[in-house]
C-alpha positions as CSV (number, residue, x, y, z in Angstrom):
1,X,57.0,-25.4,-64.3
2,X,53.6,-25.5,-62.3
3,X,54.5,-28.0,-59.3
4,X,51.2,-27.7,-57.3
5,X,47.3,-26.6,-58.5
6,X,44.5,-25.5,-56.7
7,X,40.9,-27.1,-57.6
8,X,37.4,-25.7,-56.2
9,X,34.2,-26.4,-56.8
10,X,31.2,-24.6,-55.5
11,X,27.4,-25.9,-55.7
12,X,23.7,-24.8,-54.3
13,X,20.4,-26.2,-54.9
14,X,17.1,-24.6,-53.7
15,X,14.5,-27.0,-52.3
16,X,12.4,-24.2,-51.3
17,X,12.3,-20.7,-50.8
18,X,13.1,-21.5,-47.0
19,X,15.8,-24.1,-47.4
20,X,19.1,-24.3,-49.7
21,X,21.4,-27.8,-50.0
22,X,24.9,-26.5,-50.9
23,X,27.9,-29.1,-51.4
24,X,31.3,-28.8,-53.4
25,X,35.1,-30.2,-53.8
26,X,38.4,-28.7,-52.5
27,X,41.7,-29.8,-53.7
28,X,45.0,-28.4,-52.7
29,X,48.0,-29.2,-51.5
30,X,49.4,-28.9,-47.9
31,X,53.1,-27.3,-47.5
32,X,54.7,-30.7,-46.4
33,X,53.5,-31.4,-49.9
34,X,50.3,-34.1,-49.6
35,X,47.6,-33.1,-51.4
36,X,44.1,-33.4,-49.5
37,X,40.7,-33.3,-50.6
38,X,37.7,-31.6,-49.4
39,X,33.6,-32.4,-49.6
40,X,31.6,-29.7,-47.8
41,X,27.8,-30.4,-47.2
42,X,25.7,-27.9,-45.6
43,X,21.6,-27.7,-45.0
44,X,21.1,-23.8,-45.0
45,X,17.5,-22.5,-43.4
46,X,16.1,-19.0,-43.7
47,X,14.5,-17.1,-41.6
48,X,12.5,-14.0,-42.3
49,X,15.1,-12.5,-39.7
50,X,17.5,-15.1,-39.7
51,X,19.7,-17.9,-41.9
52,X,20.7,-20.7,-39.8
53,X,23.2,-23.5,-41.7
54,X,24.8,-26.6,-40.4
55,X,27.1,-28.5,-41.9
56,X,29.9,-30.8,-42.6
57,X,33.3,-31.1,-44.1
58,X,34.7,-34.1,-44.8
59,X,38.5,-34.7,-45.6
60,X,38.7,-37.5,-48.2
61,X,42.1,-38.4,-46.7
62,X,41.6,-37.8,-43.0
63,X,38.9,-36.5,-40.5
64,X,36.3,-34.4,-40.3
65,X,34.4,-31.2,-38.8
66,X,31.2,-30.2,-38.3
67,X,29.9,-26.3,-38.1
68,X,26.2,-24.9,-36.7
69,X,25.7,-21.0,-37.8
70,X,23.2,-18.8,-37.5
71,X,23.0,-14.9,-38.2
72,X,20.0,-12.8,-37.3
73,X,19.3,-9.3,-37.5
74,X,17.1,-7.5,-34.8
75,X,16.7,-3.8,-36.2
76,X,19.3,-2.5,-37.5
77,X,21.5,-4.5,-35.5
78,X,23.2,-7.9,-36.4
79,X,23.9,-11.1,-33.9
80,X,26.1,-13.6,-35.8
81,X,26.7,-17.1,-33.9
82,X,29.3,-20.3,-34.8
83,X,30.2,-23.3,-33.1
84,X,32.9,-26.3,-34.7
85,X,34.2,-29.1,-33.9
86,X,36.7,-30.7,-35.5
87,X,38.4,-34.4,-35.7
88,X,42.1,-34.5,-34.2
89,X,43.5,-35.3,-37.8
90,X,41.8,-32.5,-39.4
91,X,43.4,-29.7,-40.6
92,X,43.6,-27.1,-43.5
93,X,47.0,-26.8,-43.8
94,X,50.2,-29.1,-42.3
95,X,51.9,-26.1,-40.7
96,X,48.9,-25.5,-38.3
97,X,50.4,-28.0,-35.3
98,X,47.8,-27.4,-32.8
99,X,44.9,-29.0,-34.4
100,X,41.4,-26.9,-33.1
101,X,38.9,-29.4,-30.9
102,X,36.0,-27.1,-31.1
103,X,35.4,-23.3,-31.4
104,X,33.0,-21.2,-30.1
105,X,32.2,-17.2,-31.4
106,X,29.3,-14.6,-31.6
107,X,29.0,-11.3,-32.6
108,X,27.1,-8.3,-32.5
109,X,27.2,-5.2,-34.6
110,X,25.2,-2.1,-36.3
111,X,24.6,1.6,-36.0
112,X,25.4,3.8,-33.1
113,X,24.1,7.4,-34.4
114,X,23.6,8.3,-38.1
115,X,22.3,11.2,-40.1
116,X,22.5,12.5,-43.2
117,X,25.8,13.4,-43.1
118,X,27.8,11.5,-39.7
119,X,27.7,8.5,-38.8
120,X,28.9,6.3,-36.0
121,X,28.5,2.3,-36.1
122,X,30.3,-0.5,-34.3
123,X,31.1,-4.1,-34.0
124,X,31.9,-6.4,-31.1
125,X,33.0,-10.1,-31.4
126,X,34.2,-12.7,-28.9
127,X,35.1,-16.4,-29.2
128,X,36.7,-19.1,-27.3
129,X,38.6,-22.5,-29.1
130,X,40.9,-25.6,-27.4
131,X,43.0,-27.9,-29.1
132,X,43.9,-31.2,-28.8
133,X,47.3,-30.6,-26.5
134,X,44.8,-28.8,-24.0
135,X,45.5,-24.7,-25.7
136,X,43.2,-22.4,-24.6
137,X,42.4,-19.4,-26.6
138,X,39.7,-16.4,-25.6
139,X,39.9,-13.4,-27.9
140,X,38.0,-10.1,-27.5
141,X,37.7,-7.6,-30.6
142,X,35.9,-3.9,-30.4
143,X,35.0,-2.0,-34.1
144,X,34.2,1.5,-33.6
145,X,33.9,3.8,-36.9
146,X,33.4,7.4,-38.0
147,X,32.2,8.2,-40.9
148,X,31.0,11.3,-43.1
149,X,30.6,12.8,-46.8
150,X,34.5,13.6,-47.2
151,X,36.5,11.0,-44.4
152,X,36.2,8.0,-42.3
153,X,38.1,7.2,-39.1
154,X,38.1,3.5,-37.9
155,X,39.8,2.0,-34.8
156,X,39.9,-1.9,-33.5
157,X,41.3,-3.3,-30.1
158,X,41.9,-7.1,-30.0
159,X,42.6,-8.8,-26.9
160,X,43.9,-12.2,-26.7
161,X,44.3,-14.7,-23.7
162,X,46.6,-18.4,-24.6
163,X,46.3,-20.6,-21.7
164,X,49.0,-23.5,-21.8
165,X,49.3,-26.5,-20.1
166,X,52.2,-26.0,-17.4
167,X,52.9,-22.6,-18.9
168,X,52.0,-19.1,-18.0
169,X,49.2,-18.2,-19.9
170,X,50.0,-15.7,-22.8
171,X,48.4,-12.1,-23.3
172,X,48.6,-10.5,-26.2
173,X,46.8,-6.8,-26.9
174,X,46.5,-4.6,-30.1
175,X,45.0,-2.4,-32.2
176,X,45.0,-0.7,-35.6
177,X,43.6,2.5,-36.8
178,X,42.8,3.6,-40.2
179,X,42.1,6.8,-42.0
180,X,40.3,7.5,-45.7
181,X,40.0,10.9,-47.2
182,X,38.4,11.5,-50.4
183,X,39.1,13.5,-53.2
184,X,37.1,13.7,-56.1
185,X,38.3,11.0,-58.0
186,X,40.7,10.1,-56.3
187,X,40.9,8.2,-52.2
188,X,43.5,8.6,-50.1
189,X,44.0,5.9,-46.9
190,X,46.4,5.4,-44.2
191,X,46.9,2.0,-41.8
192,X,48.9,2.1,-38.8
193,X,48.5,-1.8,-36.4
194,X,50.6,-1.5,-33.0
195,X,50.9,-3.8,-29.8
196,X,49.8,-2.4,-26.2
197,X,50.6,-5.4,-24.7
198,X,53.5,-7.5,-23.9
199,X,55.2,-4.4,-25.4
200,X,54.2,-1.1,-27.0
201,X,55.4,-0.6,-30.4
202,X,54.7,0.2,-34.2
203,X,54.3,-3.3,-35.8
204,X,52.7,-1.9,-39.9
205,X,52.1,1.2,-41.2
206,X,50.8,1.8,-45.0
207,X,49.3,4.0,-47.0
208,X,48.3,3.9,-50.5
209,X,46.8,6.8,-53.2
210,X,43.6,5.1,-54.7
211,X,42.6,7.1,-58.4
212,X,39.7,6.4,-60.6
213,X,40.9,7.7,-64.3
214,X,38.0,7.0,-66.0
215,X,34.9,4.5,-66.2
216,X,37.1,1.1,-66.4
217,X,40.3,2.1,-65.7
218,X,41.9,2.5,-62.0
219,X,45.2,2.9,-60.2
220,X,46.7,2.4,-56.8
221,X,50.3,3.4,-55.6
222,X,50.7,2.1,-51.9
223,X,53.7,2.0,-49.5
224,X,53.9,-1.0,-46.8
225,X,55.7,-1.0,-44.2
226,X,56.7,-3.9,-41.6
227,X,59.3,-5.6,-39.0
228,X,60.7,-7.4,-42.1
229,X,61.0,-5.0,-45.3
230,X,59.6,-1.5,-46.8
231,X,57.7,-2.3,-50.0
232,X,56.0,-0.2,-52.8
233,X,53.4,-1.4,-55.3
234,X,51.4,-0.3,-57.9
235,X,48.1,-1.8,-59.5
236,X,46.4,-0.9,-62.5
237,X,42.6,-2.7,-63.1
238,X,40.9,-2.7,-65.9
239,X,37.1,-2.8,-65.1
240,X,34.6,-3.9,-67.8
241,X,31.3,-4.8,-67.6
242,X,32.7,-8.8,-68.1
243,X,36.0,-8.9,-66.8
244,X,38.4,-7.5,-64.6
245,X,42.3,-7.1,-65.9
246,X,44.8,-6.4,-62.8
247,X,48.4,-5.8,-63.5
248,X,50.3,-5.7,-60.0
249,X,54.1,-4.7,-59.9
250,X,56.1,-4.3,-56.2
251,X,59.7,-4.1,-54.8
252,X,60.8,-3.8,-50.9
253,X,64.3,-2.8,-49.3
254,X,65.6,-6.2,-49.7
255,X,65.8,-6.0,-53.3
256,X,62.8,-8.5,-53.5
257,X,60.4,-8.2,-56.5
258,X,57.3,-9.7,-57.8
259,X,54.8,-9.0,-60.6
260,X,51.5,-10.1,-61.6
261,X,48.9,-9.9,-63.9
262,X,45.5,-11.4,-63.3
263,X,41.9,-12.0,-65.0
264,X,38.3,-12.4,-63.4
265,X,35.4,-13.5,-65.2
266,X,32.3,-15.7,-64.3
267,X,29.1,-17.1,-66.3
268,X,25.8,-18.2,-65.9
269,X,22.8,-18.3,-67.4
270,X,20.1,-15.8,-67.9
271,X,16.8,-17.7,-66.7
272,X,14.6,-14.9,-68.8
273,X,16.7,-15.4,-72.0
274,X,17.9,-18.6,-71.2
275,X,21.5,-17.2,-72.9
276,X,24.6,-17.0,-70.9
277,X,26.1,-14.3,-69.4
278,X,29.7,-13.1,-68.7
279,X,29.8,-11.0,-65.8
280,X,32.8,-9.5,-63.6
281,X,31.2,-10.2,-60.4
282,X,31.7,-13.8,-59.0
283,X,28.3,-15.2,-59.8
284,X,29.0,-18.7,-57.9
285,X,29.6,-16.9,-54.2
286,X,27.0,-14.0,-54.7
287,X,23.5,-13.6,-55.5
288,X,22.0,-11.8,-58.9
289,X,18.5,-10.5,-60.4
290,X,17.9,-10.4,-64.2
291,X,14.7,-8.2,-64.7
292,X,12.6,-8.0,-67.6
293,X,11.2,-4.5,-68.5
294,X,7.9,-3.9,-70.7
295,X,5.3,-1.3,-71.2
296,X,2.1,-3.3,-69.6
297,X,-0.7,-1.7,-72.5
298,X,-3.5,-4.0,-71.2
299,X,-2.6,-3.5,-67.9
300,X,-2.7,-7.1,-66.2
301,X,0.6,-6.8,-64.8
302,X,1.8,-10.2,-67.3
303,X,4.2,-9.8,-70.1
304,X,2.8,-10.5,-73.5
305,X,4.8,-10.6,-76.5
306,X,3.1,-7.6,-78.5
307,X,4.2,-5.8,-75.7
308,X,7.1,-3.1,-76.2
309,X,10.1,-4.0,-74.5
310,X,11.9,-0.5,-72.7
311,X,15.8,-0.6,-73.8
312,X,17.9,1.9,-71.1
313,X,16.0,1.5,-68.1
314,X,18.5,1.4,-65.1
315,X,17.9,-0.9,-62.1
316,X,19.6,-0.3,-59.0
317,X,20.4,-2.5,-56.5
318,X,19.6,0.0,-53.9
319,X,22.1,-1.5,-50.6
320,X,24.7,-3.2,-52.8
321,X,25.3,0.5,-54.8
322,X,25.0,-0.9,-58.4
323,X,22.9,-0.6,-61.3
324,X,22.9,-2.0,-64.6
325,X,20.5,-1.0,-67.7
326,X,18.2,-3.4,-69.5
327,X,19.5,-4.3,-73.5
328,X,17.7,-4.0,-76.6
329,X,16.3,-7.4,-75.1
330,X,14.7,-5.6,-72.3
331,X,16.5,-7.4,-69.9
332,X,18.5,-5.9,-67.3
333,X,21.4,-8.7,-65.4
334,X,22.5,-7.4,-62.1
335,X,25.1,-9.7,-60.1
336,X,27.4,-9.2,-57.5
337,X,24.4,-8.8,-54.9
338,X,25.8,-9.4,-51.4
339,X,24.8,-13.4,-50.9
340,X,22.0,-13.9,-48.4
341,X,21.3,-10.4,-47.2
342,X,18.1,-8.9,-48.2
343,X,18.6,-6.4,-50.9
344,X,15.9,-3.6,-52.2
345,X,15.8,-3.1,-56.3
346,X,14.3,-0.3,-58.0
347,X,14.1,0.8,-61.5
348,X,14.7,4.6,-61.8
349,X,12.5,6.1,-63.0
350,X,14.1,9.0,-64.7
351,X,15.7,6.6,-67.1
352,X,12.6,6.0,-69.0
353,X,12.4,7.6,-72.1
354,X,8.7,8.8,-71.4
355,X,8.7,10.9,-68.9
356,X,4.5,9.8,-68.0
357,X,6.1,6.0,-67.4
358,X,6.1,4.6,-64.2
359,X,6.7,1.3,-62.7
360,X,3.1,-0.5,-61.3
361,X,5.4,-1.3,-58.4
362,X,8.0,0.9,-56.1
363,X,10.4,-1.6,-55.4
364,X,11.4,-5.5,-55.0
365,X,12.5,-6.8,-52.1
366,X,14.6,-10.4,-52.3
367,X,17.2,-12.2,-50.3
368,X,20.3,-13.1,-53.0
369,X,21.3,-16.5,-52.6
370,X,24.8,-17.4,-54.1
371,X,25.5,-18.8,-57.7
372,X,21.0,-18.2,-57.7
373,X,20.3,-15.6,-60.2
374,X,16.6,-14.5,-59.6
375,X,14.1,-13.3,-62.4
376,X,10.8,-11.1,-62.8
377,X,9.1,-8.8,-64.6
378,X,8.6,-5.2,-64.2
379,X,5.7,-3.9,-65.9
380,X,5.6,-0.2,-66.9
381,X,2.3,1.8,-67.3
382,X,1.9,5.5,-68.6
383,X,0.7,7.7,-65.6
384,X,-2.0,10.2,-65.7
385,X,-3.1,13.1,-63.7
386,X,-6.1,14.6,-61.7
387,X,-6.5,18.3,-61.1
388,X,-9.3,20.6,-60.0
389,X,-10.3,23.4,-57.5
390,X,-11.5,23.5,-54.1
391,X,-13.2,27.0,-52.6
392,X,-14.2,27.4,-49.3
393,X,-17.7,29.8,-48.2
394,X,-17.2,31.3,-45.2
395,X,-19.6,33.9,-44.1
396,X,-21.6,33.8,-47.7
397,X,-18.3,34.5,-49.4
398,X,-16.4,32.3,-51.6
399,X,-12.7,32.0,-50.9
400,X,-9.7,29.8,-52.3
401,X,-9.5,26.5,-50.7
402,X,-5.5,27.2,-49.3
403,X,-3.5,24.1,-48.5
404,X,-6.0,21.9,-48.1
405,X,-5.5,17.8,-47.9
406,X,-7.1,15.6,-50.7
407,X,-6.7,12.1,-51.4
408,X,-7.3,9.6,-53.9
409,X,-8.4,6.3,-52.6
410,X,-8.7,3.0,-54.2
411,X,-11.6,0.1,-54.7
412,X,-10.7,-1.1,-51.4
413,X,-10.8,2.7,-49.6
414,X,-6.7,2.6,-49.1
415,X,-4.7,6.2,-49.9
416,X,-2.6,5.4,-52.8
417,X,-1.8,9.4,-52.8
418,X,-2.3,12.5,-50.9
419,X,-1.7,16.5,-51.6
420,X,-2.3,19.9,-50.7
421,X,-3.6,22.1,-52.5
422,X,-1.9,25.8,-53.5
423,X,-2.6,28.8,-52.3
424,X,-5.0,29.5,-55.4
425,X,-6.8,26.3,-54.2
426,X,-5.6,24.3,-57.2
427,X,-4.9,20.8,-56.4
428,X,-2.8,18.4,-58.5
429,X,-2.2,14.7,-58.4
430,X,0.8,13.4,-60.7
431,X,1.8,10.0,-61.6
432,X,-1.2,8.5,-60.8
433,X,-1.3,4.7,-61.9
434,X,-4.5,3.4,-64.2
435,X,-7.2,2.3,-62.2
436,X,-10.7,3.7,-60.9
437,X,-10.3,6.4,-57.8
438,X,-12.2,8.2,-55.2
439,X,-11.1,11.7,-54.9
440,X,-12.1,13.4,-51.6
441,X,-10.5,15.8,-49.0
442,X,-9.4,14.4,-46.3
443,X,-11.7,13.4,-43.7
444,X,-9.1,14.1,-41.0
445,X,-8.7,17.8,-42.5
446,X,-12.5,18.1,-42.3
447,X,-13.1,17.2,-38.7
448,X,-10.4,19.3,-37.5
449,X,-11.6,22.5,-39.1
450,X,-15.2,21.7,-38.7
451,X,-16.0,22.0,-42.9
452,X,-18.4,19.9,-44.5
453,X,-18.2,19.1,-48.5
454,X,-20.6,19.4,-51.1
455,X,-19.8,16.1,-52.7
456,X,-17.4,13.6,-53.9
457,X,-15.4,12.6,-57.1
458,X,-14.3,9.6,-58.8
459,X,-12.0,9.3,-62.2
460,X,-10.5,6.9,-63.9
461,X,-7.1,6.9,-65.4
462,X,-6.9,5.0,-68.6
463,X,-3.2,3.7,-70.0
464,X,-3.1,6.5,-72.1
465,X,-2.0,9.1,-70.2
466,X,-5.3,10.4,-68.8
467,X,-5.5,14.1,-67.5
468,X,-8.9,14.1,-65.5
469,X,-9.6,18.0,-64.7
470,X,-12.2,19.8,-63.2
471,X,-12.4,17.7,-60.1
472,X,-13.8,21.0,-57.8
473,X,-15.0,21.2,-54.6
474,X,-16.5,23.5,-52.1
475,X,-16.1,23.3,-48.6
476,X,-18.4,25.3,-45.8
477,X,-19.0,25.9,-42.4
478,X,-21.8,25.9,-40.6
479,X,-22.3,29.5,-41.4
480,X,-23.9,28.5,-44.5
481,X,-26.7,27.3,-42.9
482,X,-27.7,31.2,-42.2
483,X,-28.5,31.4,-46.1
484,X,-32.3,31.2,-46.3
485,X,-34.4,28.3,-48.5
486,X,-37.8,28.0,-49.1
487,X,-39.7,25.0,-49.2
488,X,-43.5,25.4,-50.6
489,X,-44.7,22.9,-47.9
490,X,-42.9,20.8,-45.7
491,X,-40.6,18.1,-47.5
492,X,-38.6,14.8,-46.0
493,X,-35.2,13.9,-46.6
494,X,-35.7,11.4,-49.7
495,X,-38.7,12.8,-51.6
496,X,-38.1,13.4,-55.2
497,X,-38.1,17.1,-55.3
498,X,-37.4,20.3,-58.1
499,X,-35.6,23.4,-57.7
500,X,-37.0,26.7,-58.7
501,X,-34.1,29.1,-59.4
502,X,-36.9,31.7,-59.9
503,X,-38.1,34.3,-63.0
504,X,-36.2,35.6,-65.8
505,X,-36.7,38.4,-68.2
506,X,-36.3,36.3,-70.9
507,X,-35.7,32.9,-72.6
508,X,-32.3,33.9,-73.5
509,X,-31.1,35.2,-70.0
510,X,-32.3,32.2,-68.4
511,X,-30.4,30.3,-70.7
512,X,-27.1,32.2,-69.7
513,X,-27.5,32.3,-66.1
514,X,-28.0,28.3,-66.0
515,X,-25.0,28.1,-68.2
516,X,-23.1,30.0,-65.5
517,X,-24.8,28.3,-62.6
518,X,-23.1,25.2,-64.3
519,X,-19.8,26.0,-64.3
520,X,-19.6,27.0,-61.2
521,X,-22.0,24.3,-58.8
522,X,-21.3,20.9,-61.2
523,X,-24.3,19.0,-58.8
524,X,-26.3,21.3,-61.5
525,X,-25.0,19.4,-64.8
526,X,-26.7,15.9,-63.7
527,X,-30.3,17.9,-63.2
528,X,-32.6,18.8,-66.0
529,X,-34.4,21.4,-67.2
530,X,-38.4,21.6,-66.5
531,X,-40.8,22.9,-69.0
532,X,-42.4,25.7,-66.9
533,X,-44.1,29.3,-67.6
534,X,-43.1,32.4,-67.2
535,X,-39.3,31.6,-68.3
536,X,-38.9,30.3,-64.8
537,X,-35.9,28.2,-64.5
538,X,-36.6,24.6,-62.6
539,X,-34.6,21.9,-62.7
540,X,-35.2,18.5,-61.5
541,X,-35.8,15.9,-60.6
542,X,-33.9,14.7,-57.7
543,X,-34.0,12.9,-53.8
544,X,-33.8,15.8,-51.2
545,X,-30.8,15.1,-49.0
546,X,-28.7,17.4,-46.8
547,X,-26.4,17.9,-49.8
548,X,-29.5,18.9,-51.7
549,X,-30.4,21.7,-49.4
550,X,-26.4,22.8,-48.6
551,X,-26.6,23.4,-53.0
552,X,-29.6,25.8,-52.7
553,X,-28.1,27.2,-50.0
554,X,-25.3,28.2,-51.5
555,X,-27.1,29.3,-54.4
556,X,-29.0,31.4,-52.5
557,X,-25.6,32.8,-51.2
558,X,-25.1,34.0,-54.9
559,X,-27.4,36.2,-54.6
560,X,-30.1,34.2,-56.4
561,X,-33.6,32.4,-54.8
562,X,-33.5,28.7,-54.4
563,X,-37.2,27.3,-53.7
564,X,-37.5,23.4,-52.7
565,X,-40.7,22.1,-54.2
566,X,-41.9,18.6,-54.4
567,X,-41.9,17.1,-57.8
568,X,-44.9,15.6,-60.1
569,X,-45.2,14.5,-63.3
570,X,-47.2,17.0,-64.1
571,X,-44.5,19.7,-64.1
């Protein structure tokens, strides 16, 4: 016969994306056996750093309390702060005699050292609370962990002060120290909690053997020890992707047994498919993201329904450590997100299909709010690729271009990627997003080994998998500048010019050698060719500019004559 029933009731509404109203009902009863009701409303406020809330609970058959909060994080480092006060006939529970007046508590807590493989963080609280008979309480707790690929090591101190009225004041002082060891599938952990102070002794001590037998099915054998009895227990869960199934069994030393078997679902719905969704995770106390994966083929960044929708992708929840894979729908629904901590999602990319499709965006940045499933859209484009060759004249000789720094710059002149080139000089870029680029070597590389370029490059990467090649460049030195050009008579920067390449033996060889001349200086593909006598090769026309005279320069370094004439019609 069920003699008592718990009720709870948990509710939040977004006014903005800066402040949250959050209410509910409470319903239990006490263990003198009078049930009592409770109406929580709280005002939360974020904060780009920091959530502050303040609220109220009100006891439908008694008093009242009020609470201010506030976390912030500075860094990597977290400052938490409370403060309560509290009616004198308010209470949670009618074994708690000395009813709390107010409570004050902060925190502070983060990383100490941590690299790729140790790390050390800690936590420090400290509070103070008095009741209505006049008890004082100050406590003091210290966190300090280890932690690397294989073990963790963890101890906590906790000092306590009581001050009575009349009385000696009470000190009490302990600790508890914990150990994990991993082992493939299976986790080992130990407890131990002891008292320094009034006396020194072993109060608990467990240990448990944790093992992961497949996908959805776990098991946990522990030991527990304490002042009043020796106990064993064993768990087995059942993990799907909508429920959890827990069958508990345990027995002590004083013949004292209890089994259990429980079952944890939630549901809400999908705001992108408007269906609902059974989940595992409690949706109502933590935050969740249902994403909508497509393949963006006109490239505005907006879902339209002849688009293909990707089935498989995986998004990960990058500091919560879980993942979930969109359905046939396109949808992925990721819950369980730690409520308002900011959380990074990502969809990884090596679970698309096509190995040229890439997310337009890295990553998503959002803060989970609880019960608050967010939604948007992740558009997927198929990547293309720019390649080419840079050479480098020193001394009249041409030479591979060796590790040298190019980047591809955007409408707006910002580096969306950057590379080196190989020892060959071969430079690619890969995954390169549609849109119109400027290729050029890096203006930092150029002033810091005093080279000057011939030109520069744009492309553009269509949606179709685009593989722009034969972006080349040639860098030089001032040495160039030893290579000797003729001018007929004296020109200006700006004056439409010709270039005579000089004489050839014949219609045909002049045809080969600019053919050749082509490939290798591409400034030569935009010029064309002059009607002139004597199979002499001119080409034209074109402004004189520096660049003009560095490309007869180097032609001239080819062994070939480069004259800089000024153009007429007539030619």
């Amino acid at each position: 016969m069920i003699d008592s029933y718990r009720t709870a009731l948990s509710l939040e509404q977004s006014l903005s994306n800066d402040i949250s109203l959050q209410s509910g009902y409470t319903s239990y009863q006490f263990r003198d056996g009078v049930r009592h009701s409770f109406v929580p409303f709280t005002v939360n406020y974020y904060f780009p750093f920091a959530k502050i809330n303040l609220g109220v609970v009100k006891d439908l058959d008694a008093g009242s309390s009020v609470e201010f909060s506030s976390k912030s994080r500075f860094s990597k480092h977290s400052f938490d702060l409370n403060y309560k006060k509290l009616d004198e006939d308010f209470t949670t529970d009618s074994h708690l005699a000395n009813n709390v007046k107010n409570s004050m508590g902060i925190r502070l807590s983060g990383p100490l050292y941590n690299t790729e493989g140790l790390a050390f963080t800690y936590s420090s609280n400290g509070g103070t609370s008095t009741t209505y008979n006049d008890v004082k309480t100050q406590a003091i707790n210290a966190y300090l962990g280890m932690f690397t690929n294989e073990y963790s090591l963890s101890n906590t101190l906790s000092y306590t002060d009581i001050s009575i009225l009349n009385s000696p004041n009470i000190e009490v002082f302990n600790g508890n120290s914990q150990f994990t060891k991993n082992f493939d599938s299976m986790r080992w952990r130990t407890q131990i909690g002891y008292d320094i102070k009034p006396d020194v002794e072993l109060t608990n001590a467990s240990t448990s053997l944790f093992w992961s037998m497949s996908e959805s099915l776990s098991s946990e054998f522990g030991l527990h020890y304490n002042k009043a009895a020796t106990r064993a227990s064993y768990i087995l869960n059942w993990d799907t992707d909508y429920t959890v199934v827990s069958a508990n069994v345990s027995v002590d030393d004083n013949s004292q047994y209890q089994a259990f078997l429980s079952l944890r679902f939630s549901f809400g719905q999908d705001p992108t498919t408007g269906n609902i969704k059974i989940a595992r995770d409690r949706m109502a106390t933590t935050g969740g993201i249902s994403a909508r994966v497509f393949e963006d083929l006109n490239l505005d960044g907006i879902y339209n329904n002849n688009e293909p929708l990707i089935e498989g992708a995986k998004l990960v929840g990058i500091h919560a450590r879980r993942d979930t894979h969109t359905k046939e729908s396109g949808v992925a629904f990721l819950t369980g997100l730690p409520k308002n901590r900011i959380t990074d999602v990502k969809l990884d990319v090596d679970s698309l299909d096509n190995p040229f499709w890439i997310p337009v965006d890295k990553g998503f940045s959002f803060l989970p709010r609880p019960g608050a499933i967010e939604s948007l859209d992740i558009p997927v484009v198929t990547a293309g690729e720019i390649e080419g060759v840079v050479t480098v004249i020193r001394s009249g000789k041409e030479l591979p271009g060796r590790f040298i720094t190019l980047q591809i710059l955007d409408d707006e002149n910002k580096v969306v990627q950057e590379t080196d080139s190989e020892y060959d000089g071969f430079y690619l870029f890969s995954a390169v997003i549609p849109g119109k680029y400027n290729v050029v070597i890096a203006p930092a590389y150029l002033k810091q080994n005093n080279l000057m370029v011939n030109n520069t490059h744009q492309a553009t990467i269509f949606g179709d998998g685009t593989v722009v090649r034969g972006i080349d460049f040639t860098l030089s030195n001032d040495e160039i500048t030893h290579a000797t050009v003729r001018e007929k008579v004296p020109i200006i920067n700006g004056q439409q010019i010709s270039l005579n390449l000089g004489k050839f033996a014949s219609t045909i060889n002049k045809q080969l050698t600019l053919g050749l001349l082509k490939r290798r200086f591409n400034e030569l593909k935009m010029l064309s060719i002059i009607e002139a006598p004597d199979n002499q090769l001119i080409l034209g026309p074109t402004i004189l500019t520096p660049a003009t005279k560095r490309l007869c320069q180097r032609i001239v370094t080819k062994g070939l004559s480069c004259e800089i004439t000024p153009f007429s019609n007539n030619q």
